[in-house]
C-alpha positions as CSV (number, residue, x, y, z in Angstrom):
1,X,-7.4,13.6,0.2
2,X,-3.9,14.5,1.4
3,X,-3.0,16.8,-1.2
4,X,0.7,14.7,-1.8
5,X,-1.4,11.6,-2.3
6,X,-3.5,13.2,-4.8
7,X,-1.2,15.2,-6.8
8,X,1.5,12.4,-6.8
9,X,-0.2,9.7,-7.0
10,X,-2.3,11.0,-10.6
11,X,0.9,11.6,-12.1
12,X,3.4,8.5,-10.7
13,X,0.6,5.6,-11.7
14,X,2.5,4.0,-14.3
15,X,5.2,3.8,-12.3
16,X,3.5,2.9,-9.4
17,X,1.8,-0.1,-11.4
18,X,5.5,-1.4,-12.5
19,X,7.6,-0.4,-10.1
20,X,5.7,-1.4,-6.3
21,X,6.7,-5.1,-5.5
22,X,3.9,-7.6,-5.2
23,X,3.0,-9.4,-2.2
24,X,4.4,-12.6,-0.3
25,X,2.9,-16.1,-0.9
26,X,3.0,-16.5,2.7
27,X,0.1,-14.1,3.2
28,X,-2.4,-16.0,1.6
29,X,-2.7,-17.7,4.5
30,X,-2.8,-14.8,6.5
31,X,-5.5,-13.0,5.0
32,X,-7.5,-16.6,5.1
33,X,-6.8,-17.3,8.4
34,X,-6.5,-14.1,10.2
35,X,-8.7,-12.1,8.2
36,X,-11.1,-14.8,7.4
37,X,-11.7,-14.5,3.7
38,X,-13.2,-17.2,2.0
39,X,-15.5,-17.8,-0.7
40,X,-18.9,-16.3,0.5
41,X,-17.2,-13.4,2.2
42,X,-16.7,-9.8,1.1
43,X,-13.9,-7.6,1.4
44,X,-13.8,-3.8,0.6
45,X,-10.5,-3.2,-0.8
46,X,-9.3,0.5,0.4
47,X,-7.0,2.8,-1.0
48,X,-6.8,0.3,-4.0
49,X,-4.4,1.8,-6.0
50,X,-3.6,0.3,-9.2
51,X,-5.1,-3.1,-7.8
52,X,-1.7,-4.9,-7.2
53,X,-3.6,-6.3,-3.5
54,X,-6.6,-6.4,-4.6
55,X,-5.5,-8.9,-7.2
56,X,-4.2,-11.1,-3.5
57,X,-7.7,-10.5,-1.9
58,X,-8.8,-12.2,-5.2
59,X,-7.4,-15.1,-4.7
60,X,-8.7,-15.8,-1.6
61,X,-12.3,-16.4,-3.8
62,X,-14.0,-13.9,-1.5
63,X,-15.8,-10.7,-3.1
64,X,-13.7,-8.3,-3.2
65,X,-14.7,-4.6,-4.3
66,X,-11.7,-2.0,-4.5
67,X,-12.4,1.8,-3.6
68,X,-10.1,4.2,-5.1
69,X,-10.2,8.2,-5.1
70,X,-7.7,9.0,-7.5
71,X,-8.8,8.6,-11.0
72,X,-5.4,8.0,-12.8
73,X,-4.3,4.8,-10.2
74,X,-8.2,3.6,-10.4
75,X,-7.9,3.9,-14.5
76,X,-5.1,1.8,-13.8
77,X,-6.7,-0.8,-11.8
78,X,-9.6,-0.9,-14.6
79,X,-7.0,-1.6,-17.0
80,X,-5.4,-4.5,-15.3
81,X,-8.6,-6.4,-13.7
82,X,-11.6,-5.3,-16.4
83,X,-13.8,-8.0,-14.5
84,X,-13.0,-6.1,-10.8
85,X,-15.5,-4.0,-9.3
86,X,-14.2,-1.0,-8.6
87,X,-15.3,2.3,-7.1
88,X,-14.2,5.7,-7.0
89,X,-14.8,6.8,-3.2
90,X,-12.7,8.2,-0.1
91,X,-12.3,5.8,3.0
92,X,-14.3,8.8,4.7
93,X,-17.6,8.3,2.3
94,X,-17.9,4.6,1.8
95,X,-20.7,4.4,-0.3
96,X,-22.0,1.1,1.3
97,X,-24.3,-0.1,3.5
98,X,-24.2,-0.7,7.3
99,X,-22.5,-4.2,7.9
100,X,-21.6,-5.4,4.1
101,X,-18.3,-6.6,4.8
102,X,-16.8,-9.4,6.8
103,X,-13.3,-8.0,6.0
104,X,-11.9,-4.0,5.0
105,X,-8.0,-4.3,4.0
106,X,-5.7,-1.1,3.1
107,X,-2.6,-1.8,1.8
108,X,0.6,0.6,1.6
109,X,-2.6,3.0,2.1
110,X,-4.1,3.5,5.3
111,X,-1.7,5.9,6.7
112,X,-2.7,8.5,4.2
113,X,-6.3,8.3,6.1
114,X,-6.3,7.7,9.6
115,X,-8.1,9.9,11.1
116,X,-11.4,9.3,13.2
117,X,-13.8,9.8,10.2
118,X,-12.6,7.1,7.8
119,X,-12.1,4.8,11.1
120,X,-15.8,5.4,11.7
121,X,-16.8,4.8,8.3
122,X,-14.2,1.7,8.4
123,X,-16.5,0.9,11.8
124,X,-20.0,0.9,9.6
125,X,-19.0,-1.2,7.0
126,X,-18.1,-4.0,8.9
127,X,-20.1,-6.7,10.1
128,X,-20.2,-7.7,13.7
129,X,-16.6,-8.8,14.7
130,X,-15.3,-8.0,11.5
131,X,-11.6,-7.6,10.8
132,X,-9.7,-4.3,9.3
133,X,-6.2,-5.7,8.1
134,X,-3.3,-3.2,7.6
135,X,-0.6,-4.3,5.3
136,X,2.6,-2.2,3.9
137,X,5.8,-3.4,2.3
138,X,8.8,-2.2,4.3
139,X,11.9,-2.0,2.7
140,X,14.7,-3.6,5.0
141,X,17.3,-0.8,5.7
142,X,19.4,-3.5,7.5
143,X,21.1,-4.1,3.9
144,X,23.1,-1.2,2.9
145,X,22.5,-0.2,-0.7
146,X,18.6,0.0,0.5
147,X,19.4,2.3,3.7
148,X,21.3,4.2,0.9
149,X,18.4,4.8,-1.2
150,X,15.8,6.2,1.4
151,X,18.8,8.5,2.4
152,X,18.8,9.9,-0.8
153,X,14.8,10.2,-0.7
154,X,14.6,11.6,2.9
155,X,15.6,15.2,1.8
156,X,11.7,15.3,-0.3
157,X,9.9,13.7,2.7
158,X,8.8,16.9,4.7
159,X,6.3,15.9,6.8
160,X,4.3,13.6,4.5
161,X,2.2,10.9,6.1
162,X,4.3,7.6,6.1
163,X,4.0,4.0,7.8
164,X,7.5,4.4,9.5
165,X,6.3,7.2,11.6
166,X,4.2,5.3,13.4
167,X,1.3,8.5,13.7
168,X,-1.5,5.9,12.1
169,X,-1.4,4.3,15.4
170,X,-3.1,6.6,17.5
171,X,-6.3,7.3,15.5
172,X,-7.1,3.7,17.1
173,X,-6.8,5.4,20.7
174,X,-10.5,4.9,22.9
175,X,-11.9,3.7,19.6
176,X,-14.2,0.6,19.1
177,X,-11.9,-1.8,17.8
178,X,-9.3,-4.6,19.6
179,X,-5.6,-4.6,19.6
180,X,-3.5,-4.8,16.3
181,X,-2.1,-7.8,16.2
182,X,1.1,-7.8,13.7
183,X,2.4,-10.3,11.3
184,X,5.5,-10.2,9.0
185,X,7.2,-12.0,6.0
186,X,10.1,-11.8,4.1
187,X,9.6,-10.5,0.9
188,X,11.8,-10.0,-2.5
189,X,11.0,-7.7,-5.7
190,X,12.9,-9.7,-8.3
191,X,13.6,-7.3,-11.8
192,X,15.7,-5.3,-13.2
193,X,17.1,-2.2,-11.1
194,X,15.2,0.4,-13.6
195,X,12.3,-1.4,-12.0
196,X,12.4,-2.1,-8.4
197,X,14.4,0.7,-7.8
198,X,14.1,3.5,-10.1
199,X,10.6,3.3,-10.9
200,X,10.0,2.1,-7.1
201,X,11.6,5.5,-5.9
202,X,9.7,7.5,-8.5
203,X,6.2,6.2,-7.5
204,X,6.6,7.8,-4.2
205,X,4.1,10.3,-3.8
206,X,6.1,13.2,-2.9
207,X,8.7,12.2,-5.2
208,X,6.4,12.2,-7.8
209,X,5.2,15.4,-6.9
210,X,8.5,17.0,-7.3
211,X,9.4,19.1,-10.6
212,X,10.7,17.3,-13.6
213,X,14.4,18.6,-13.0
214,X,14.3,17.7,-9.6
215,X,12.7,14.0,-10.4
216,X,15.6,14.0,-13.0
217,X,18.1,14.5,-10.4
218,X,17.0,12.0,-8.2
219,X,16.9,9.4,-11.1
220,X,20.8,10.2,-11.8
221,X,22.0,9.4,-8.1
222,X,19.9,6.7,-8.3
223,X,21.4,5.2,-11.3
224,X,24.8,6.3,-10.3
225,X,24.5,4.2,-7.2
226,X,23.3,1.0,-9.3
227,X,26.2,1.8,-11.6
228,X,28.8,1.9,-8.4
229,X,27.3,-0.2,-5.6
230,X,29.5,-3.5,-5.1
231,X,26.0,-5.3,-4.2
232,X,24.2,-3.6,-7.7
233,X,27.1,-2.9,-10.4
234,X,26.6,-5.0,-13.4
235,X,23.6,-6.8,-12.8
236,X,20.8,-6.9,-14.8
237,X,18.4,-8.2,-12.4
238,X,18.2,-8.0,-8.2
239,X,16.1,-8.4,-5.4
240,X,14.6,-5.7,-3.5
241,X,14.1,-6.9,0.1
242,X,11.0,-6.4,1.8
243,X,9.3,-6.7,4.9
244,X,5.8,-7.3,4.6
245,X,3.9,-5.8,7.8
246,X,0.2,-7.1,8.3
247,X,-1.8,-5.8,10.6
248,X,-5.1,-7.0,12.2
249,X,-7.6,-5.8,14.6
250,X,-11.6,-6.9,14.8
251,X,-14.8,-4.4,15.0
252,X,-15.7,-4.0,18.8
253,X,-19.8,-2.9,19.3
254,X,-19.9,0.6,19.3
């Protein structure tokens, strides 16, 4: 485990659990049609988190089992779907059998693993022509107050794995699996700014990871730009905007 992701992500659950948006309607159909879960099929649920997609995967009424390494966010999960099964276990040691699943799915997850072994394990867990779906919320840096936010995170960044970079691509180079095909929705986080932004920012991995002081200080030009943004000032509720990126390629024999 990246050693960002595990730090971070053990101390920032709570946060991560009330502050990461939710998910689009618009994807149920997605993961339905594109991914092909129905009732009767099973879907391993990667990189789990606190469960916020595996409760979407749910939905769906196919079986869905969520694998989770670190132990705070899987507490979390455990907390907030007690009748979930739910498994502690790296995308590079799946502990299933050959061919279990017609469907794996990571969401805001899978660039933390891409690397040839957890594509191969990704690979042996699917059935024939099964699908791997890719999903991350993007926040849309077209609106200004957003752009203005990662700007103040991009100082902590240093090199940690992120969707934006675009380096989880190439693990998929010569490997036995067809083209990603992309979808994407418009999506809102609708709370209070301590929520979808403050919290949001502090569930960050590497911002969790930081030392109180220099979470503290991130928190007060956070707040200061809530308090003095023309789009934020005064409001005690606003919408995050998202875009919801899904990604989907099928299991190819080899």
């Amino acid at each position: 485990m990246h050693p960002a992701a595990g730090r971070g992500f053990n101390l920032a659950a709570g946060a991560y659990e009330r502050g990461r948006p939710d998910y689009p309607e618009a994807l149920q159909s997605w993961l339905s049609h594109t991914l092909g879960l129905q009732p009767g099929a099973t879907a391993l649920d990667l990189g789990a988190g606190t469960g916020k997609f595996t409760r979407v995967l749910r939905r769906t009424g196919a079986r869905v089992i969520a694998v989770e390494p670190v132990a705070a966010m899987l507490a979390q999960l455990s907390r907030a779907l007690p009748e979930a099964l739910a498994l502690a276990a790296t995308a590079q040691r799946l502990p299933f059998s050959s061919g279990v699943a017609e469907a794996v799915t990571c969401a805001q997850a899978f660039h933390w693993f891409a690397d040839a072994e957890a594509l191969a394990e990704i690979h042996r867990v699917l059935k024939p022509r099964g699908r791997l779906g890719l999903v991350w919320n993007v926040r849309d840096e077209t609106v200004p107050w957003v752009a203005a936010i990662t700007e103040l995170m991009r100082p902590y960044e240093r090199g940690t794995p992120r969707f934006h970079s675009g380096a989880w691509r190439l693990v998929f180079r010569g490997q036995p699996f067809g083209d990603l095909a992309q979808s994407s929705f418009a999506y809102q986080h609708v709370g209070p700014p301590q929520t979808v932004i403050v919290d949001r920012v502090l569930s960050v991995s590497f911002i969790a990871a930081l030392p109180p002081e220099r979470q503290q200080a991130l928190s007060a030009q956070l707040r200061e730009l809530i308090t003095t943004h023309p789009d934020l000032r005064g409001r005690d509720r606003i919408a995050f905007p998202y875009r919801t990126q899904a990604f989907c390629c099928s299991r190819m024999p080899g």
